[in-house]
C-alpha positions as CSV (number, residue, x, y, z in Angstrom):
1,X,35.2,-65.6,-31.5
2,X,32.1,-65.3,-33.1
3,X,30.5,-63.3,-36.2
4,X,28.7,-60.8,-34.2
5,X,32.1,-60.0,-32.0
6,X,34.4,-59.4,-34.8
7,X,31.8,-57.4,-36.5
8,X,31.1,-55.3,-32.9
9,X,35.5,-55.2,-32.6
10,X,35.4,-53.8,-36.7
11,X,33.0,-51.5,-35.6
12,X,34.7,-49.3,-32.9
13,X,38.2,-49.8,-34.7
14,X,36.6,-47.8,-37.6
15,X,34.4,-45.5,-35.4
16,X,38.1,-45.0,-33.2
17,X,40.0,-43.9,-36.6
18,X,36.6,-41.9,-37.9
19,X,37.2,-38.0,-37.6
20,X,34.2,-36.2,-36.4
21,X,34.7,-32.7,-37.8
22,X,36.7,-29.6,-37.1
23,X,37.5,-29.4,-33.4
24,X,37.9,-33.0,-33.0
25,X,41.4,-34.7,-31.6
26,X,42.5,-35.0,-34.8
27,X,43.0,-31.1,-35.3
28,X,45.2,-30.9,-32.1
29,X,47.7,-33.5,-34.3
30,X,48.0,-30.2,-36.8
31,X,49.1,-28.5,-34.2
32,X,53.1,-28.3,-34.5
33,X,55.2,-27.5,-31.3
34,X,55.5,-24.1,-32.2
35,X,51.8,-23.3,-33.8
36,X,50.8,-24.7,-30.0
37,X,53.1,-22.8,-28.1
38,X,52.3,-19.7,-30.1
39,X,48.3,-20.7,-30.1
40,X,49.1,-20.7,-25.7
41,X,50.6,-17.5,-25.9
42,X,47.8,-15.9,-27.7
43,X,45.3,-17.5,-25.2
44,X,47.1,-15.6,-22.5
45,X,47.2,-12.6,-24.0
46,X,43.8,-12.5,-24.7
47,X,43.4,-13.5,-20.6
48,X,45.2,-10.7,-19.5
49,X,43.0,-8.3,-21.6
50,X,40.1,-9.4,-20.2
51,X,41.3,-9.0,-16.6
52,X,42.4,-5.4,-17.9
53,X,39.5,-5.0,-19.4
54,X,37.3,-5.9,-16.7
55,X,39.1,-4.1,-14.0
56,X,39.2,-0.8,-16.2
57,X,35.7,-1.1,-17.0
58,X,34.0,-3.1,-14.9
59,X,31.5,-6.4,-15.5
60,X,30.3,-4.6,-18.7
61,X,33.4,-6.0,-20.2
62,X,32.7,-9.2,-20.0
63,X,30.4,-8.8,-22.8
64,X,32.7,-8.8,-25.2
65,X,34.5,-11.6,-24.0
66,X,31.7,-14.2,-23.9
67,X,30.5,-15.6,-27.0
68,X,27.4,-14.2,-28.6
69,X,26.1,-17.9,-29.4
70,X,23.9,-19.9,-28.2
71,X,26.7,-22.2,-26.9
72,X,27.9,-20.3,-24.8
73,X,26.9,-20.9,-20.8
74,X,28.3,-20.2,-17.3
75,X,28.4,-21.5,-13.7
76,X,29.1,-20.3,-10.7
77,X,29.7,-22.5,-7.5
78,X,28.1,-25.4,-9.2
79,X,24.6,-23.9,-10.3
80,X,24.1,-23.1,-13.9
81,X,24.5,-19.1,-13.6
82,X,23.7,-18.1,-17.7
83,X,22.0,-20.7,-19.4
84,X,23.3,-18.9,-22.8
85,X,24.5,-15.6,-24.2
86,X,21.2,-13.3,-24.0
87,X,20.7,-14.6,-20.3
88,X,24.5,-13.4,-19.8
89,X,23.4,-10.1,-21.6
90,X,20.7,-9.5,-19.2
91,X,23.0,-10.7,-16.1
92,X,25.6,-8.4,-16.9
93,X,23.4,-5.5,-17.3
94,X,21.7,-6.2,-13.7
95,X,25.6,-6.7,-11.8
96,X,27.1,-3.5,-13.7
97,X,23.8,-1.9,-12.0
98,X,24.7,-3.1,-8.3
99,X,28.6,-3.4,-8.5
100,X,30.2,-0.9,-11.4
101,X,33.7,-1.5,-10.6
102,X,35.8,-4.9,-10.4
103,X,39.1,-5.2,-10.0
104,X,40.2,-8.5,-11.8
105,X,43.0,-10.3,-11.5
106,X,44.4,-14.0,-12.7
107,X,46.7,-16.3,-10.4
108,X,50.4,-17.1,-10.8
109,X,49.1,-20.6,-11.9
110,X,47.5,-19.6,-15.1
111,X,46.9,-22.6,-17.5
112,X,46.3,-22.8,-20.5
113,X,45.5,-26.0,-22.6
114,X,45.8,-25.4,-26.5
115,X,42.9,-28.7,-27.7
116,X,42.7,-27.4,-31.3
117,X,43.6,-24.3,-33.7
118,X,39.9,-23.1,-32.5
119,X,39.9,-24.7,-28.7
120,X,41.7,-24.2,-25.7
121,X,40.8,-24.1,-22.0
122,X,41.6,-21.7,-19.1
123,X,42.4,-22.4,-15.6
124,X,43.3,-20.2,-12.9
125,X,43.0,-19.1,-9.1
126,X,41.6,-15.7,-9.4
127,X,41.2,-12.8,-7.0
128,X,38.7,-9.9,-7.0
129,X,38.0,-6.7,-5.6
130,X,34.1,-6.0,-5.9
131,X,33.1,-2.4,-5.4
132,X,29.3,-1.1,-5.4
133,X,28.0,2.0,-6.4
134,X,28.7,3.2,-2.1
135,X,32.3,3.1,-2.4
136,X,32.3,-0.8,-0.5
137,X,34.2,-3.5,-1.3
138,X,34.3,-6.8,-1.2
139,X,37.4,-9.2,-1.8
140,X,36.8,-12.9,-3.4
141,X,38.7,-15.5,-4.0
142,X,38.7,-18.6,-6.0
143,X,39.3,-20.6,-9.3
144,X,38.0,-20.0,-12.7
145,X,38.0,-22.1,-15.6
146,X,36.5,-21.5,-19.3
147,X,36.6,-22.9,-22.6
148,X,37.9,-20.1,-25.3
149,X,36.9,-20.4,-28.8
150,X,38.4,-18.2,-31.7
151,X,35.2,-16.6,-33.5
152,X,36.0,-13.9,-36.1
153,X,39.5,-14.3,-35.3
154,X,39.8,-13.5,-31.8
155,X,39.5,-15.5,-28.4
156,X,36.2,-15.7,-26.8
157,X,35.1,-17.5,-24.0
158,X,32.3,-20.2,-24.8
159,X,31.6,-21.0,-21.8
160,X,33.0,-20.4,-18.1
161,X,32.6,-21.6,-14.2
162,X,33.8,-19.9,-11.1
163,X,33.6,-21.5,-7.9
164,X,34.8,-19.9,-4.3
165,X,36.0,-21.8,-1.3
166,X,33.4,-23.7,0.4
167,X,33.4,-22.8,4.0
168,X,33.7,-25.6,6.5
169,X,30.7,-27.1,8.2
170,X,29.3,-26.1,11.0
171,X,30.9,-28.0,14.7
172,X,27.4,-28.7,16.0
């Protein structure tokens, strides 16, 4: 083997054993059995509040539940819906306007993935009941998942993408 291949091998041996920071891999080796089972259970508390939440008082909730950072973004159906907080401000503002009332509420196959003391991600089917301001609704279905990050010691979502069904092409 030559100089310049045991040098390249050295290389990513130390950059494979280098720790980045906080919310790198190496935090999720802190985590003890119990600190990650208790870190899931927190995680799915905070879940159910925010489907409380947002069914009691509708997509102005979600405010509070996304992070107020510039991190923060969310999808829908595969197109970049919020490109960052104050764009989910302003979105949230316009669908409280159209549809006040949404009924919210998480699958059976919640999951929850603890990656660090400050990381974990959400998956689920979810199922809505959309109500505008005429008294008509609208049912949805589909699958949600979001990255939560504790910020000022409570869960938050960083970022978050819902996708529906696609419906099956056209027989031409």
């Amino acid at each position: 083997m030559r100089l310049s291949q045991w040098l390249l091998l050295a290389g990513m041996a130390s950059a494979a054993s280098f720790s980045a920071g906080p919310g790198t891999p190496d935090d999720a080796q802190k985590l003890t059995p119990e600190r990650r089972s208790a870190e899931e259970q927190s995680v799915r508390r905070f879940a159910a509040t925010v489907a409380a939440d947002v069914s009691r008082e509708g997509p102005s909730a979600w405010r509070k539940h996304f992070s107020d950072s510039p991190a923060f973004f969310m999808a829908v159906n595969g197109h970049l819906e919020f490109a960052d907080s104050a764009a989910a401000t302003k979105g949230i503002e316009q669908v409280a306007q159209v549809l006040p009332h949404i009924e919210l509420r998480w699958g059976d196959d919640l999951r929850v993935d603890v990656l660090t003391p400050e990381f974990a991600m959400v998956a689920s089917a979810y199922h809505e009941i959309l109500t505008d301001r005429e008294g008509h609704e609208v049912q949805a279905d589909g699958f949600f998942t979001g990255l939560v990050e504790r910020r000022g010691g409570r869960w938050q979502f960083r970022n978050a993408h819902w996708s529906a069904p696609v419906p099956p092409p056209k027989a031409s």
